[in-house]
N, CA and C atoms of all chains as a GROMACS GRO file, in nm:
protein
  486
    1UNK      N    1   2.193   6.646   2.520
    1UNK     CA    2   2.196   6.503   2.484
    1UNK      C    3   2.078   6.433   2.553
    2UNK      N    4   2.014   6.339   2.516
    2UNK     CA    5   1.876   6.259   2.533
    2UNK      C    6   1.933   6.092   2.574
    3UNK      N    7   1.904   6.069   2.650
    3UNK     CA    8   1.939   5.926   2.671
    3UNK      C    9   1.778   5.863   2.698
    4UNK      N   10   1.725   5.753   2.621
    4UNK     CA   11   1.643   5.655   2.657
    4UNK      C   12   1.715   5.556   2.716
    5UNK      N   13   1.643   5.473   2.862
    5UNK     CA   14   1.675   5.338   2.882
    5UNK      C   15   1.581   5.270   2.876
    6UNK      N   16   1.536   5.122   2.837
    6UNK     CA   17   1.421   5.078   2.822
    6UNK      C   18   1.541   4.952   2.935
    7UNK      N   19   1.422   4.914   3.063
    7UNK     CA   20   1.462   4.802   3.159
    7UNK      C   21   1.312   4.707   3.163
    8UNK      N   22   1.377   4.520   3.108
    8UNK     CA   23   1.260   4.487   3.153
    8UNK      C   24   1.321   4.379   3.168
    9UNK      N   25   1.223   4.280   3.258
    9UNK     CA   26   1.231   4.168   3.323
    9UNK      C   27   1.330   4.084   3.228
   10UNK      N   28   1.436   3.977   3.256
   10UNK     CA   29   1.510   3.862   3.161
   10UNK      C   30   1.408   3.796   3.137
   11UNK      N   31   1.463   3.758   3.006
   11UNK     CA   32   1.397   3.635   2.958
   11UNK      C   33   1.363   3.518   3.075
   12UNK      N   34   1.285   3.447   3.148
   12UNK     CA   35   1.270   3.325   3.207
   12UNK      C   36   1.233   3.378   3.351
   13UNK      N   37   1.273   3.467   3.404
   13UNK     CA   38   1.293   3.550   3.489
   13UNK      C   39   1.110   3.581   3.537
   14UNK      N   40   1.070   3.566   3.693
   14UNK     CA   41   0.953   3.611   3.691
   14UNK      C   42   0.868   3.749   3.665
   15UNK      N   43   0.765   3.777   3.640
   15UNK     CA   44   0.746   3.884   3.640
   15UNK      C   45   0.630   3.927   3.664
   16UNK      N   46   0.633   3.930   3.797
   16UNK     CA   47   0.461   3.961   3.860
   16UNK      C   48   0.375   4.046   3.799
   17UNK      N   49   0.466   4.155   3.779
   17UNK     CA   50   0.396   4.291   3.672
   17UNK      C   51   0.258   4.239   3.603
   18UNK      N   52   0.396   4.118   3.488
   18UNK     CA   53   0.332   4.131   3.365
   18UNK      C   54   0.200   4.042   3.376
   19UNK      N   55   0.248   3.953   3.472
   19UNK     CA   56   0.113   3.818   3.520
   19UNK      C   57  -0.042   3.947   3.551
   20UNK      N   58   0.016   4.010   3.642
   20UNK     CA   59  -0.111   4.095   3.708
   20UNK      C   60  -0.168   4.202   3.533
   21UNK      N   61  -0.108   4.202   3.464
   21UNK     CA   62  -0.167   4.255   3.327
   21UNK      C   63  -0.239   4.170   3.294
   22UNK      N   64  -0.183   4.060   3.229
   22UNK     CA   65  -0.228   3.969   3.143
   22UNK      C   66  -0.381   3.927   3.228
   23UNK      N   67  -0.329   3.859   3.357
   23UNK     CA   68  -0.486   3.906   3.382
   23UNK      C   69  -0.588   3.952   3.417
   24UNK      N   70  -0.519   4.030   3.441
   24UNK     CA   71  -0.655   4.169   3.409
   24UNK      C   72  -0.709   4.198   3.287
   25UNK      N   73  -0.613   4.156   3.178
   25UNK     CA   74  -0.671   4.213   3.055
   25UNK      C   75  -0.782   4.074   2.993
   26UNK      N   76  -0.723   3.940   3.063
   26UNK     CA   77  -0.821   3.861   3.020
   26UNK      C   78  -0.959   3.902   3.030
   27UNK      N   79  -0.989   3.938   3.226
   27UNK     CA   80  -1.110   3.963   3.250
   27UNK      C   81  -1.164   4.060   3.176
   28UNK      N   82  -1.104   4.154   3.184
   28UNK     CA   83  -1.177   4.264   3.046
   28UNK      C   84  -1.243   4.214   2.900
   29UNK      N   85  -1.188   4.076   2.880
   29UNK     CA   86  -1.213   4.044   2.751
   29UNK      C   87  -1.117   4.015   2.606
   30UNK      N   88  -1.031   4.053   2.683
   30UNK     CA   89  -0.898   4.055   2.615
   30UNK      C   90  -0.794   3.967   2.588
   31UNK      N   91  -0.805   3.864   2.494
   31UNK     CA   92  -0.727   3.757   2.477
   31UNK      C   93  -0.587   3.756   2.497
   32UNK      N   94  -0.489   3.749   2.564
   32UNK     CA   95  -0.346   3.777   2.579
   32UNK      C   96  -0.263   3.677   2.584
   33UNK      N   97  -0.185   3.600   2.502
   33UNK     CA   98  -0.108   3.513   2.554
   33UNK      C   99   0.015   3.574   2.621
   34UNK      N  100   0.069   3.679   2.651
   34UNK     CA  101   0.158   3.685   2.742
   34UNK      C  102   0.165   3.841   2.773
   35UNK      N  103   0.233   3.902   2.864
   35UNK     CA  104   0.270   4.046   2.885
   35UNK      C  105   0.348   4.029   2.902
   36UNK      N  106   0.436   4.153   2.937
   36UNK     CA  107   0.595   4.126   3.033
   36UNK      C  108   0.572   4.286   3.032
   37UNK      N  109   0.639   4.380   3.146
   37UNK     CA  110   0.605   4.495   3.205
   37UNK      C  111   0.712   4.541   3.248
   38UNK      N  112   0.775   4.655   3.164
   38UNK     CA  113   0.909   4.682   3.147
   38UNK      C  114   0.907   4.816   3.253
   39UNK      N  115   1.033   4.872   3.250
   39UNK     CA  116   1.040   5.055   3.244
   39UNK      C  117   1.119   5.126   3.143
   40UNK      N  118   1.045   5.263   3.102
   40UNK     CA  119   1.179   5.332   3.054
   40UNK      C  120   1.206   5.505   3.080
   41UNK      N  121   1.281   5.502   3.088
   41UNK     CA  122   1.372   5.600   3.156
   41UNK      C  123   1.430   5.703   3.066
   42UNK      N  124   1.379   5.818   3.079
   42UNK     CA  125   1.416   5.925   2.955
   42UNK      C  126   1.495   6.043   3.027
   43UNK      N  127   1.656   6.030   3.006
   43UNK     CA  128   1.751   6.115   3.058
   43UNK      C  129   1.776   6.238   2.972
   44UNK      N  130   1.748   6.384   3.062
   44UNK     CA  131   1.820   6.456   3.013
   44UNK      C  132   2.009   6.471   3.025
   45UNK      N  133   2.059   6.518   2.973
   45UNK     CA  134   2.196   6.450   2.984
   45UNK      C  135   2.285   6.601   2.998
   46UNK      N  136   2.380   6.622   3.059
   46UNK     CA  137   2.450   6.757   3.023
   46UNK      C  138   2.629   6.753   2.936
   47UNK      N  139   2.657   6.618   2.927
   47UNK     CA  140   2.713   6.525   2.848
   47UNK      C  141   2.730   6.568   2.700
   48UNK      N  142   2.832   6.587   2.663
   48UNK     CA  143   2.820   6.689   2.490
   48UNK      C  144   2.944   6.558   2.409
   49UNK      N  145   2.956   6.461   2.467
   49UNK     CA  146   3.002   6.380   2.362
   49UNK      C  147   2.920   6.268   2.397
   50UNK      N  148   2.911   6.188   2.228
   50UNK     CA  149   2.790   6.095   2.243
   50UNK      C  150   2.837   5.968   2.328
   51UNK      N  151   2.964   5.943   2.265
   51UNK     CA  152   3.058   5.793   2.315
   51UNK      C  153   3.076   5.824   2.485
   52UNK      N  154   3.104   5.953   2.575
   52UNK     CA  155   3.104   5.957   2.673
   52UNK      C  156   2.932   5.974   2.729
   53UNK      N  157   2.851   6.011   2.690
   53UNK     CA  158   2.708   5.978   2.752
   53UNK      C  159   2.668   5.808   2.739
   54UNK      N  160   2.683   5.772   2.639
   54UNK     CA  161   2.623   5.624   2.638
   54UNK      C  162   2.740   5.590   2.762
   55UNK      N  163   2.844   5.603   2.745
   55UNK     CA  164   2.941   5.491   2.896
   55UNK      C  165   2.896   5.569   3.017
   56UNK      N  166   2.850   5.688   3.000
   56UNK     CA  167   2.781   5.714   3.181
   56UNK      C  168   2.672   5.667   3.186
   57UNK      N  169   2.594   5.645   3.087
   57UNK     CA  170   2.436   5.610   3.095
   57UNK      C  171   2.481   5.452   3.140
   58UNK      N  172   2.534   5.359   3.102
   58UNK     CA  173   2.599   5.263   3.096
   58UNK      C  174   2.553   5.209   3.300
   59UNK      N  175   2.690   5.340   3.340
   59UNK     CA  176   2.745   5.340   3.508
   59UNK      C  177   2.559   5.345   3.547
   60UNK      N  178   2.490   5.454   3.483
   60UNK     CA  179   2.419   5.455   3.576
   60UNK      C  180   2.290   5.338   3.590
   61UNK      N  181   2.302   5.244   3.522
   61UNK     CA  182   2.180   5.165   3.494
   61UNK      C  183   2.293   5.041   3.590
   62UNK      N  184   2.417   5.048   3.605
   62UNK     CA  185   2.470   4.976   3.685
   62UNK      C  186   2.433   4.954   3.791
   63UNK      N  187   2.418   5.125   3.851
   63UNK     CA  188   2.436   5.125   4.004
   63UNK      C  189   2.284   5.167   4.034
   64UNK      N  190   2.208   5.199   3.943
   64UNK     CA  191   2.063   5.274   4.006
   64UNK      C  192   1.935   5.235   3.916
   65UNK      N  193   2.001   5.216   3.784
   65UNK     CA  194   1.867   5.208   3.694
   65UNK      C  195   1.790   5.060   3.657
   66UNK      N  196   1.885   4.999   3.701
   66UNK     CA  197   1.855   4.806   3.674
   66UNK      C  198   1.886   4.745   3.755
   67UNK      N  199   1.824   4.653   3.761
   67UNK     CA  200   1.953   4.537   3.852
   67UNK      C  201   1.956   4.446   3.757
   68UNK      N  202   2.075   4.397   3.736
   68UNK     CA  203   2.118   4.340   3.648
   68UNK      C  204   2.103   4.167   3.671
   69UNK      N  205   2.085   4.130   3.803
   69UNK     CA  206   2.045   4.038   3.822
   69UNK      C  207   1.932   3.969   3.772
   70UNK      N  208   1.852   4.065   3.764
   70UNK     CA  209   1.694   4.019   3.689
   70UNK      C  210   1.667   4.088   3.581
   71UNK      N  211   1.701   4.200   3.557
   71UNK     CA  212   1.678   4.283   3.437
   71UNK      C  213   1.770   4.306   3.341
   72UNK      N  214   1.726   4.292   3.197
   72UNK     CA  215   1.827   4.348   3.113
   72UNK      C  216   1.753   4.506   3.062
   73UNK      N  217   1.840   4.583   3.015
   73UNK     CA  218   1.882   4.705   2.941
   73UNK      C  219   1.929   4.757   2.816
   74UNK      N  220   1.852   4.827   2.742
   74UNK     CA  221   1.917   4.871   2.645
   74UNK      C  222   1.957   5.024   2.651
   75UNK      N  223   1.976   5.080   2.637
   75UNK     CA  224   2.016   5.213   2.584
   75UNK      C  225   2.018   5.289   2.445
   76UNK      N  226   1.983   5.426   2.409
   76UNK     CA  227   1.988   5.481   2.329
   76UNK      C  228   2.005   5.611   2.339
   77UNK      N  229   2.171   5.650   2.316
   77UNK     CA  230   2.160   5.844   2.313
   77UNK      C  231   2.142   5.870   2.179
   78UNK      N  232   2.075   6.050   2.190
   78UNK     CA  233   2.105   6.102   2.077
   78UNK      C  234   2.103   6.244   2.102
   79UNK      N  235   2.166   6.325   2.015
   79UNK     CA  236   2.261   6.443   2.052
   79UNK      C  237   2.034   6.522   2.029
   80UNK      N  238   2.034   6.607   2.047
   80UNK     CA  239   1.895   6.698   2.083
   80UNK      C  240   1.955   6.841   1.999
   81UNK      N  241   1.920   6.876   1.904
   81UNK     CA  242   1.976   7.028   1.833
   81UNK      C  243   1.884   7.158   1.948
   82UNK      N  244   0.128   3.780   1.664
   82UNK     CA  245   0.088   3.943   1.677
   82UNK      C  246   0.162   3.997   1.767
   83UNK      N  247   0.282   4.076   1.824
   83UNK     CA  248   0.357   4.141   1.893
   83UNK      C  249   0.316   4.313   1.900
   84UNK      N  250   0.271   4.321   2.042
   84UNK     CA  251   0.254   4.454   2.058
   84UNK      C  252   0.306   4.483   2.127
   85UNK      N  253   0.390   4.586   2.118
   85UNK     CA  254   0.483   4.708   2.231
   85UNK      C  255   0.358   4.857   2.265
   86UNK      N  256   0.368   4.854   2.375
   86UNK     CA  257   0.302   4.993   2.444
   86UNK      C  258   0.394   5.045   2.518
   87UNK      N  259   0.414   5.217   2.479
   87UNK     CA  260   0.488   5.253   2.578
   87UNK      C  261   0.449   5.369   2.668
   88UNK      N  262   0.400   5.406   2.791
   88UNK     CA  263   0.340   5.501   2.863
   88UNK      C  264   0.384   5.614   2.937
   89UNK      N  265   0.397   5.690   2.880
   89UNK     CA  266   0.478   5.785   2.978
   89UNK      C  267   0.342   5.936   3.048
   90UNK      N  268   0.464   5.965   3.117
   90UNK     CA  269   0.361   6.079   3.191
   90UNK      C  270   0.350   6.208   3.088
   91UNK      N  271   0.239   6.264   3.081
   91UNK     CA  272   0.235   6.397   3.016
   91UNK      C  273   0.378   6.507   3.042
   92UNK      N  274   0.342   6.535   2.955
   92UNK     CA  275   0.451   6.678   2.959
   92UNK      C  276   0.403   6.790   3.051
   93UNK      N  277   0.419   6.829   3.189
   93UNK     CA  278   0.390   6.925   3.235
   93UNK      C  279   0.311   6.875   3.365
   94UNK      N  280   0.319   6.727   3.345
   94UNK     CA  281   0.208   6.653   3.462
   94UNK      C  282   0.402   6.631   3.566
   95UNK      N  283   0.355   6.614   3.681
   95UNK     CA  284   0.423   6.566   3.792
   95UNK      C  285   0.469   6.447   3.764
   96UNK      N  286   0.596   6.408   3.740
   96UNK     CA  287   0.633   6.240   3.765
   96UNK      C  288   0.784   6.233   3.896
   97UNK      N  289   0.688   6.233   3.990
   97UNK     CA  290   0.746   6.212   4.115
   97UNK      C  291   0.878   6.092   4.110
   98UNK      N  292   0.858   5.997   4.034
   98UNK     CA  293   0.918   5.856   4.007
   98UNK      C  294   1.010   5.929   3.949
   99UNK      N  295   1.045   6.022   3.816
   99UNK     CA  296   1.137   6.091   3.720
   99UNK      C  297   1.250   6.134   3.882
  100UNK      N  298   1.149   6.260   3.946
  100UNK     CA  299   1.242   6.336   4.025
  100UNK      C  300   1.342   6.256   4.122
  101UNK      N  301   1.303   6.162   4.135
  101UNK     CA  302   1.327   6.024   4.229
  101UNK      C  303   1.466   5.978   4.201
  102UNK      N  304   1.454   5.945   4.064
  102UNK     CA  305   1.580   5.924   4.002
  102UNK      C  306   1.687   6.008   3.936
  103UNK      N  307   1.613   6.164   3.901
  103UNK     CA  308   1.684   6.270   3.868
  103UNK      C  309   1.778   6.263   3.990
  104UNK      N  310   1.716   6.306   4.144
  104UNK     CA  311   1.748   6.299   4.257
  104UNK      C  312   1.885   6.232   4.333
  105UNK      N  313   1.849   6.100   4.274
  105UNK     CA  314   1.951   5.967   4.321
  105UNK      C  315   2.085   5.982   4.226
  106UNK      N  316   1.982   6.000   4.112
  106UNK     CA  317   2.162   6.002   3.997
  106UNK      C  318   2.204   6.132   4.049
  107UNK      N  319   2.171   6.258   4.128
  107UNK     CA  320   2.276   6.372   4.137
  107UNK      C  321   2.380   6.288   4.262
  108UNK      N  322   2.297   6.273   4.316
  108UNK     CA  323   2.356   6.233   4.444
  108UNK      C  324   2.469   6.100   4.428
  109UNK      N  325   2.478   6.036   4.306
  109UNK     CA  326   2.554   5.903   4.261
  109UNK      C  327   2.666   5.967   4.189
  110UNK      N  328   2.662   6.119   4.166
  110UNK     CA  329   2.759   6.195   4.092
  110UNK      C  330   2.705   6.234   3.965
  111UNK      N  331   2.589   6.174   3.913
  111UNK     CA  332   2.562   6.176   3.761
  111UNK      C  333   2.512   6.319   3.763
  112UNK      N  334   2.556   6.401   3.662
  112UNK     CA  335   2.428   6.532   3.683
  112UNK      C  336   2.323   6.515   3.558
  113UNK      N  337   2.236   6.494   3.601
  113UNK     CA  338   2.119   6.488   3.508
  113UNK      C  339   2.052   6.608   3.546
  114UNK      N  340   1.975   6.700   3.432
  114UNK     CA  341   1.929   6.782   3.387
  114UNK      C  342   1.755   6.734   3.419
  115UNK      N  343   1.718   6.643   3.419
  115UNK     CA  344   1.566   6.593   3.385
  115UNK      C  345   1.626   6.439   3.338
  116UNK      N  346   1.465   6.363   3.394
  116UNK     CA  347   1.433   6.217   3.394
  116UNK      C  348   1.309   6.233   3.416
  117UNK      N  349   1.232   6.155   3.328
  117UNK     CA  350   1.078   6.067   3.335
  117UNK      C  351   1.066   5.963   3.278
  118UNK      N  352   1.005   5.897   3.367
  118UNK     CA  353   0.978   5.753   3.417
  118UNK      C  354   0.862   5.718   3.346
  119UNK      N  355   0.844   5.603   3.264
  119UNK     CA  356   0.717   5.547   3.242
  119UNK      C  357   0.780   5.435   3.201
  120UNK      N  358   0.666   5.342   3.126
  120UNK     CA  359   0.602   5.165   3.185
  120UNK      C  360   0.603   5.163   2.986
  121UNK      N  361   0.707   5.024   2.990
  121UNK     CA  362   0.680   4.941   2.855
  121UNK      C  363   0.592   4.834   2.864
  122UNK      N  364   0.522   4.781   2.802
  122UNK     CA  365   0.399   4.708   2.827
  122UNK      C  366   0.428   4.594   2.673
  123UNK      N  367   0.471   4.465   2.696
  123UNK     CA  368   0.527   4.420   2.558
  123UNK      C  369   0.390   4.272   2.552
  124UNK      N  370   0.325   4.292   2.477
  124UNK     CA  371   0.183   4.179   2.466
  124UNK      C  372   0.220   4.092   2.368
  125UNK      N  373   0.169   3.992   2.367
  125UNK     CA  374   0.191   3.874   2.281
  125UNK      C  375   0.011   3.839   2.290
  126UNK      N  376  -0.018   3.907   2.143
  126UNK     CA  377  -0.168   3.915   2.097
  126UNK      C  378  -0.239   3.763   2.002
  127UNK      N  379  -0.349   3.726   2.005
  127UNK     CA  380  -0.326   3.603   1.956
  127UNK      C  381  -0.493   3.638   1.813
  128UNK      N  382  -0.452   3.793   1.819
  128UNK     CA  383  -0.501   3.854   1.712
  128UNK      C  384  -0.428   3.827   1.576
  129UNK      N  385  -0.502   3.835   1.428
  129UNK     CA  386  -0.411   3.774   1.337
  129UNK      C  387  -0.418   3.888   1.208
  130UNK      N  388  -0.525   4.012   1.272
  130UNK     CA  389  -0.487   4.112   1.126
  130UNK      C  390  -0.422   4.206   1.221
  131UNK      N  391  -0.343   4.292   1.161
  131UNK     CA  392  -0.271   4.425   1.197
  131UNK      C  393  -0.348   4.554   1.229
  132UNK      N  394  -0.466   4.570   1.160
  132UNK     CA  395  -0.542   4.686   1.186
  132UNK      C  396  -0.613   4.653   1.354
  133UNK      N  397  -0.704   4.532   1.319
  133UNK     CA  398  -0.792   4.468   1.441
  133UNK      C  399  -0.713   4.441   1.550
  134UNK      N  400  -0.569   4.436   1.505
  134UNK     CA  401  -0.465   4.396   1.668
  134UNK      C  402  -0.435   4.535   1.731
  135UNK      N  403  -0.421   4.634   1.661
  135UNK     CA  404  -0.405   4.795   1.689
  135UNK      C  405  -0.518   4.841   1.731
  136UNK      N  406  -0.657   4.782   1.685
  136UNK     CA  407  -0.746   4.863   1.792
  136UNK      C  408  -0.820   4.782   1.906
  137UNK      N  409  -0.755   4.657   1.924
  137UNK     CA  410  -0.801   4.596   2.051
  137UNK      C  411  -0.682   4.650   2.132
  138UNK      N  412  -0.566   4.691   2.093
  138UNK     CA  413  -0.493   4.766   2.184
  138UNK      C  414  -0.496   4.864   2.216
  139UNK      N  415  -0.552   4.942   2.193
  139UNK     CA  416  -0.594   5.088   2.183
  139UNK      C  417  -0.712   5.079   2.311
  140UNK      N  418  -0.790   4.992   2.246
  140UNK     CA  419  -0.884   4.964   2.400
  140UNK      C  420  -0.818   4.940   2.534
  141UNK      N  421  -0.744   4.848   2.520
  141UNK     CA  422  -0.676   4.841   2.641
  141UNK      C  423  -0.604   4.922   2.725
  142UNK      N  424  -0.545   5.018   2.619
  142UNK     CA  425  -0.493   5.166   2.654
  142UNK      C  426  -0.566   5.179   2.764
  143UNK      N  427  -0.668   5.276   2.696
  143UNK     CA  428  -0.796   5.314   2.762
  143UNK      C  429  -0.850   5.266   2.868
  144UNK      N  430  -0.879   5.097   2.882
  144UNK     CA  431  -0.904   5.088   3.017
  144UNK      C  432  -0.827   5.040   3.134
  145UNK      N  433  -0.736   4.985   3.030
  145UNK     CA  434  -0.592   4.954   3.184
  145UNK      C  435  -0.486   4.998   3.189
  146UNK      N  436  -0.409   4.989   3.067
  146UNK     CA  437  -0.309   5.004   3.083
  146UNK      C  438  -0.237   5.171   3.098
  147UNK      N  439  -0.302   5.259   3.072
  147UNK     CA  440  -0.285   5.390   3.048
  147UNK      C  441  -0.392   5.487   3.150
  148UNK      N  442  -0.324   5.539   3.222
  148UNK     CA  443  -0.442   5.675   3.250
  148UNK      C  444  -0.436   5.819   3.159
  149UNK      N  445  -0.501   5.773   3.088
  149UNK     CA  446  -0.534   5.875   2.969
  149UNK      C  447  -0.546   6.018   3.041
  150UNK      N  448  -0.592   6.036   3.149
  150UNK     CA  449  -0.566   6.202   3.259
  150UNK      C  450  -0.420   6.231   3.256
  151UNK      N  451  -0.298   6.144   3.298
  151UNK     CA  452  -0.205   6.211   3.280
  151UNK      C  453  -0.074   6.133   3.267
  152UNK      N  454  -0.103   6.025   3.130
  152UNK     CA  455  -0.062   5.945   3.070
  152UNK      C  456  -0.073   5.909   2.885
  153UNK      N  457   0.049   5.943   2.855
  153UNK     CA  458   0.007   5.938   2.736
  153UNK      C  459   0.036   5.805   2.671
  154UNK      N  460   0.000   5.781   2.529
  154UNK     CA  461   0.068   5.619   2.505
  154UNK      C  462   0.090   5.588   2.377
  155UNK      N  463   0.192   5.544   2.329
  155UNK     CA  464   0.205   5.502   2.184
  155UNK      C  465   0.229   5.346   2.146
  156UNK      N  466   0.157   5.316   2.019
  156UNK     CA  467   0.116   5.156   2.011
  156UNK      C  468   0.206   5.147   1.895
  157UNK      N  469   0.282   4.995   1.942
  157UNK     CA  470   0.354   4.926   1.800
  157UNK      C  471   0.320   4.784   1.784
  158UNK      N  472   0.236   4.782   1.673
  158UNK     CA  473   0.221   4.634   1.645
  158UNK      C  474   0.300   4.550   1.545
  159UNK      N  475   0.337   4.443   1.560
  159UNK     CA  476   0.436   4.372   1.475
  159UNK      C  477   0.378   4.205   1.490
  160UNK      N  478   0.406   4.179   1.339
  160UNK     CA  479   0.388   4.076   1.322
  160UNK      C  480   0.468   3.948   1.336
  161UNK      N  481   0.499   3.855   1.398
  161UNK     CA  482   0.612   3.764   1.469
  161UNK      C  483   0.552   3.602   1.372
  162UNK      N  484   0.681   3.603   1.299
  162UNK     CA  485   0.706   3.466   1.219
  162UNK      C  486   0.687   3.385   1.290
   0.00000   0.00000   0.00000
């Protein structure tokens, strides 16, 4: 089983990341009205039901993969043949 | 113009950051098999054709946002009403 997590900054929420992109990419030449500078996280899984991997993937973006305080999360499993 | 970049480490390259969290989730109870870590990069382009917004991003790849040595990267451009 394959789990993607994609974690990036909330909406309104600061995000130094994306500031230190944007300009950098100005100076390069690069017109940008905004960045924002996520992570994502590609789980191998040992998990053989799909509904029980997405609710552990779930726990683990709880306790290790996000903070939920500033970041939101999505998730995506899919079974790997 | 909405562009998503997403960067991950080569296949076969070291992602110390992956083992990090492979690491933490054994130790949190999770057993993960494999994890790698890479960087979403979400631009708000103030480019207005689709081809010309895909290859000023492509540049950017190249000189910032990606280390093309042992980083790979895939571009999504979208057009925002």
């Amino acid at each position: 089983m394959r789990a993607t997590v994609v974690v990036r900054p909330k909406p309104g929420i600061l995000d130094p990341q994306g500031e230190a992109v944007r300009d950098s990419l100005s100076k390069l030449g690069f017109p940008v009205a905004g960045a924002r500078v996520g992570r994502i996280v590609e789980l191998e899984l040992e998990a053989s039901e799909l509904a029980s991997a997405r609710a552990q993937v779930e726990r683990m973006c709880e306790q290790l993969l996000a903070n939920p305080l500033i970041e939101s999360y999505e998730i995506e499993v899919e079974t790997v043949r």
